[in-house]
N, C-alpha and C positions, 0 to 999 in steps of 0.2 A: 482583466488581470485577476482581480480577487472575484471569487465564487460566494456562496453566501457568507453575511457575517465577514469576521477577519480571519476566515480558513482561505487560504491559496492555493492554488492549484500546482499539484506537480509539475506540470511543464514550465509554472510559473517561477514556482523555485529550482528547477531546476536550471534556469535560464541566469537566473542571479546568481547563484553557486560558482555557475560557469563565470561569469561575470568578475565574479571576484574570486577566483582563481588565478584569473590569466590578469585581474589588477596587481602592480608592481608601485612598490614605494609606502612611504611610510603614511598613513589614514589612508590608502587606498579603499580599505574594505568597507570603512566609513563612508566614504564618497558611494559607492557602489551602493549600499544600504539606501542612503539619502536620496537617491538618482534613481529609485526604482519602490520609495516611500515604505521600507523596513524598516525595523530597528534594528539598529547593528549586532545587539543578543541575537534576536530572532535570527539573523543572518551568521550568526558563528555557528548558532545550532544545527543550521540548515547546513551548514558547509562539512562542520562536525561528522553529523551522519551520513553525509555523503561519502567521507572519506574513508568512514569505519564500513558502511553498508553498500558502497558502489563497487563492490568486485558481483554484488548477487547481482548485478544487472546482466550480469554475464555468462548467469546458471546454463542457457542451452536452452534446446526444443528438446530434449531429452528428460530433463527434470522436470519443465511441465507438462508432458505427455504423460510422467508418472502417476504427477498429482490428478491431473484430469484422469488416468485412470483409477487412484483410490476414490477418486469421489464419487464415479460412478458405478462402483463395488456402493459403497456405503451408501448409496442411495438405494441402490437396489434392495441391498439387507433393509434400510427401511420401509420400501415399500413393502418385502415379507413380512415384516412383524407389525404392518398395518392392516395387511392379511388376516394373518391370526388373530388380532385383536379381535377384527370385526365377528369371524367366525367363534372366537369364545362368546364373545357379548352375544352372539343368534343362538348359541347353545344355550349360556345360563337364563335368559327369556325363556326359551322354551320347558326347560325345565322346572 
């Protein structure tokens, strides 16, 4: 369940979120927290963000085909100006 330290794993909170979602009634969320050994903060927060930032889990194979392609623009640009680095630094030796 927990990974190192008191960080948790995403699928681990996401598994409580879910949990205390679909709890009905009143300390529900509490119970939930307690039953799966959170703190009930920790667990608003998790739930909090889930409900502000759970539409991007839904971005597409489109958006990250984007991103995988800027990253490999930018990699490339920096393998050029590792290029050139290297060829100035043989130049100014030389010189």
């Amino acid at each position: 369940m927990k990974s190192n330290g008191n960080r948790y794993s995403p699928a681990f909170k996401f598994r409580v979120v879910l949990e205390a979602l679909k709890a009905e009634g009143k300390g529900a969320e509490a119970q939930v927290a307690r039953a799966y050994g959170v703190h009930p903060v920790t667990l608003a927060k998790w739930k909090r963000h889930f409900l502000e930032h759970g539409a991007e889990v839904f971005g597409g194979k489109e958006e990250v085909k984007a991103y995988e392609k800027r990253i490999a623009e930018l990699e490339r640009m920096l393998g050029h100006k590792e290029v050139e680095i290297a060829l100035l630094k043989n130049f100014l030796r030389e010189s």
